[in-house]
N, C-alpha and C positions, 0 to 999 in steps of 0.2 A: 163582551166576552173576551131614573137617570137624576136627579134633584138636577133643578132648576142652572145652579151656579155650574154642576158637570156640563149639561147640555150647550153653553152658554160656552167654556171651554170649548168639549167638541168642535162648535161652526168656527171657530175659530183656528182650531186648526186644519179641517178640513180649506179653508181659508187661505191658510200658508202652503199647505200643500198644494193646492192648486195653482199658485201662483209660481211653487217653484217645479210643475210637474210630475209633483210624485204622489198623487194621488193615491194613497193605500191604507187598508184600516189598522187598526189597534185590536181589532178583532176578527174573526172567520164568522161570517155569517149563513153565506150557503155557499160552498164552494163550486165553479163553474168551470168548464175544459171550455176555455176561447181559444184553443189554439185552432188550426185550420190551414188549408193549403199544402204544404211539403211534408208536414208532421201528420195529415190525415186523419185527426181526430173528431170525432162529432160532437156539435154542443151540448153538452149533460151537464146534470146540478145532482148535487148530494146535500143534505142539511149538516152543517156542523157548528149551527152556533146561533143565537138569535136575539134582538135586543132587548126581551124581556130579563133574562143576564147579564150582570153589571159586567160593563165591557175591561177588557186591560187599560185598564187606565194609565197613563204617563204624565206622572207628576212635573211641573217643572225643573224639579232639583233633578229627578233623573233623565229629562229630557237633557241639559246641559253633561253628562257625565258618559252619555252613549252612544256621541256622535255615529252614525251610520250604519249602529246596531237597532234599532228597531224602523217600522217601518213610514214613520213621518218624519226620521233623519237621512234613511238610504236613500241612494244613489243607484237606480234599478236598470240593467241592460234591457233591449227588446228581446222576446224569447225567439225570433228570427237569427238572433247573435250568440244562440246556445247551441251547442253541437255535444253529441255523447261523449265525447273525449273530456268535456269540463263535469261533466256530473262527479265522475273520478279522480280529478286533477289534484296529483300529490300535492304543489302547492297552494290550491287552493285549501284542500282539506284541512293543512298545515297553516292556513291563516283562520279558521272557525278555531281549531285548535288553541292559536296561540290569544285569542282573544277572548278567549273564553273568562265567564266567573267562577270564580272559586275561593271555597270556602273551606277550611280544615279546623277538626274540634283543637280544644286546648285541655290544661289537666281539671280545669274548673266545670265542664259544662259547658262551656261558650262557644262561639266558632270567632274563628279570623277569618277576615277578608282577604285571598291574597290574589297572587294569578301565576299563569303557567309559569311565567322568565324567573319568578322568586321558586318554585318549587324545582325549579330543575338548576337552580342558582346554591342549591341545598340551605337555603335560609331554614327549613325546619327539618329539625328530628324529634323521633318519638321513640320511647321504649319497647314498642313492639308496631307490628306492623298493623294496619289499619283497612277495615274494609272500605272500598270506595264506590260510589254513584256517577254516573254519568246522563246529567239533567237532559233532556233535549226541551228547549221553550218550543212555545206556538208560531201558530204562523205569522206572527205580524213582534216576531223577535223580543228581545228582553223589555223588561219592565218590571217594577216593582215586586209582582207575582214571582217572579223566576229569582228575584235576591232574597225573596221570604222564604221559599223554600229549600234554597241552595243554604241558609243559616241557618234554619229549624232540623233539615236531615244532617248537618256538621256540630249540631251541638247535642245530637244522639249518637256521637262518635264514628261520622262519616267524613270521609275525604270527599268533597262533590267537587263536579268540572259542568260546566254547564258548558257546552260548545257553541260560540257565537255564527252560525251560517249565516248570517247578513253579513259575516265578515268578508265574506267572500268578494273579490274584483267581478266577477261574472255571477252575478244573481237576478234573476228574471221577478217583476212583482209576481206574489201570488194570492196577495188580500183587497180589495177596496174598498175602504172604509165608507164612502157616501150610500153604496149597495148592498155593505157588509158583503161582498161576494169574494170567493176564492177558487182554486184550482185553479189560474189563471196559466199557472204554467205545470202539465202535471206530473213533469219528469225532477218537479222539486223534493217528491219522498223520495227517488234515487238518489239526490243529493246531500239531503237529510242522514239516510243511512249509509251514506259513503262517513261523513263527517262522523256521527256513532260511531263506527267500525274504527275509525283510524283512532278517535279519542280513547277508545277502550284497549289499542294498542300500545297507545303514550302512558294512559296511567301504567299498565303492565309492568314497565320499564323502571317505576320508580321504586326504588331499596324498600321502601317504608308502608306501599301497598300490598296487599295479599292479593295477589292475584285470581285465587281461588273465591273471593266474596269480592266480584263488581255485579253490582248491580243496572241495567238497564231502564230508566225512566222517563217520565214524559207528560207532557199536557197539551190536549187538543194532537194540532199539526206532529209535535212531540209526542204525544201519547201513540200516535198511526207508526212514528217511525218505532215508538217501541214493542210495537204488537207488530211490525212485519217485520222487524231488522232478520238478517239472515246472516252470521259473519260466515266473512271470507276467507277466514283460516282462523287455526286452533287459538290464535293470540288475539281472536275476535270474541270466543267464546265468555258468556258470564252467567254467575251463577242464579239471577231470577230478574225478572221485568217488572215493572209497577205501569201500569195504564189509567193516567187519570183524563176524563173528558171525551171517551171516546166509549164504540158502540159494537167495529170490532166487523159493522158490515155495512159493503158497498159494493155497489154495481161496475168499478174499477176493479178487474181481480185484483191488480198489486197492493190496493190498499186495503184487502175483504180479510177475516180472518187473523190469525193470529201464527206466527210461526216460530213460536220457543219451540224447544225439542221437549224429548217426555223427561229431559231430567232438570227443566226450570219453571219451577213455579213460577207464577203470574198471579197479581196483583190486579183485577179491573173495577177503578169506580167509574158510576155514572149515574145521574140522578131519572127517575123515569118520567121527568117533567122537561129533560132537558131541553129547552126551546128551542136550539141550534137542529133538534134532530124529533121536531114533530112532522114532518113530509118525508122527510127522505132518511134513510140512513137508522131506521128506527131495531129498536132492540137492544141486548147488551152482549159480552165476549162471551159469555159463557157455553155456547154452544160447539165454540172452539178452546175448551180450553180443556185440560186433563184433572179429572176430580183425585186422581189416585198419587200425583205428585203433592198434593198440597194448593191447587190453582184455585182461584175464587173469584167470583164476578158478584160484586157487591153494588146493587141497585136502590137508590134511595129514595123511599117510596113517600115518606114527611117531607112538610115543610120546616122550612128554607131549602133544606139541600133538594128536592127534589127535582126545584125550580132551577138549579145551580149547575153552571158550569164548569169555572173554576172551584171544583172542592175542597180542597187542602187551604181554601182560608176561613175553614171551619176545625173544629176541634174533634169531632167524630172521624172524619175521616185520617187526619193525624194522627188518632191513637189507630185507627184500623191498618193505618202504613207503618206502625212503631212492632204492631203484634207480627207482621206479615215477615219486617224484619227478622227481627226478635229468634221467631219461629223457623226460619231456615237458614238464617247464618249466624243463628247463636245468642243465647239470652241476652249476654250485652255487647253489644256487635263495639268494638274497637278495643276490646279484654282480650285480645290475643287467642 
């Protein structure tokens, strides 16, 4: 979130990780609070992922190109060496920020690849201003999935920023891959939503976004931070959330529930097969979400997606994030 030759991968890098310490998954399997002692938290498990779902895979061509951004290249602190002052740290914020993916449409349909230094270097202009997205990835940081999606919503005329929080100097693991387990540190959705917050202050900033159409996004670990982000001021605020891979409820208050206000629709997919979330965590957003804005909790009761965690590498759910668009920021969302 296996054919012979993937699994065969896998040990292998479970392998390398091991050797070099940094044992961590590719995917969330049940997410687990091991903190203890000064931080005071008791062992608890929530489901949020399971291996019956093809996991985030990390091709080798993208394993060479992302050094330290996902989690079988980071370089992880102990969470004994995290203190509340780094969940907030301007400049750490400002390094998810600047490492971010990003992708902006062109006049044909297509997206560019670019990144933050080129868009604030004013390498592009456009004729009118453009709505924009701010991706959050999963727990176990970029891979493939998060550069297929950051192209697919840039060539329906989004600006996306995917903000890289592995970027970060001080990041505690939060995934292990041999036990698929996470929550390992659980003051990471603070951090997560610090990183949103500040990304959706940067885009603000630039000539060529409308400020008035960002949207909030997510999968898995991503999808939590975009069902609770909460902004911290007015230049936090965006105008709807898309929640893919999540459920929306947990025994964690900070991560239960959903917290747009009544004037942002919400977008929630989730299959009701999702294996990450048959023990714990079961359900979908919709119980938290307001029917009279426009909000929808869309549950995938067929196979394949049912079974599916990553859903956006299906076509159903792409047109259902296109209509979502579409419908509240405008038939053709980058037409000014």
């Amino acid at each position: 979130m296996m054919c012979t030759a993937g699994t065969k991968t896998s040990r292998l890098l479970v392998f390398a990780a091991v050797v070099a310490g940094l044992l961590v998954p590719h995917s969330l399997r049940a997410e687990t609070d091991a903190e203890g002692g000064s931080n005071g938290f008791t062992q608890k498990t929530f489901s949020l992922f399971s291996s019956k779902s093809p996991a985030q895979k990390l091709p080798d061509t993208d394993r060479k190109s992302i050094g330290g951004l996902h989690n079988s290249t980071k370089v992880f602190v102990r969470p004994d060496d995290m203190h509340p002052s780094d969940w907030t740290d301007p400049a750490e914020m400002h390094r998810a920020w600047s490492a971010a993916i990003v992708h902006v449409p062109d006049d044909n349909g297509n997206s560019v690849e670019t990144s933050v230094a080129e868009l604030l270097q004013g390498k592009f202009s456009f004729r009118r201003k453009l709505p924009a997205i701010v991706y959050m990835h999963g727990c176990s940081g970029f891979w493939s999935g998060t550069h297929m999606r950051a192209k697919f919503l840039a060539e329906n005329g989004f600006v996306v920023v995917a903000p890289a929080s592995l970027a970060r100097r001080k990041y505690p693991r939060s995934c292990q891959v041999d036990s698929y387990t996470a929550g390992m540190y659980r003051h990471t959705l603070k951090m997560r939503q610090a990183d949103a917050g500040y990304a959706i202050e940067q885009l603000r900033k630039l000539p060529f976004v409308d400020g008035d159409r960002i949207v909030l996004a997510g999968l898995s670990q991503g999808g939590i931070t975009a069902a609770t982000f909460t902004p911290r001021n007015e230049r936090q605020k965006v105008r709807a959330r898309i929640i893919e891979g999540w459920t929306c409820h947990d025994n964690w208050p900070e991560y239960n529930g959903v917290s747009a206000s009544t004037s942002e629709p919400v977008l929630a997919l989730v299959g009701t097969k999702d294996p990450w979330f048959q023990t714990h965590s079961r359900g979908d957003c919709q119980p938290f979400l307001n029917p009279d804005n426009g909000s929808q909790s869309i549950v995938y009761r067929d196979e394949p997606l049912a079974s599916r965690h990553e859903l956006m590498e299906f076509n159903s759910p792409k047109r259902e994030v296109m209509q979502f668009l579409r419908r509240h920021l405008g038939p053709k969302p980058g037409s000014g």
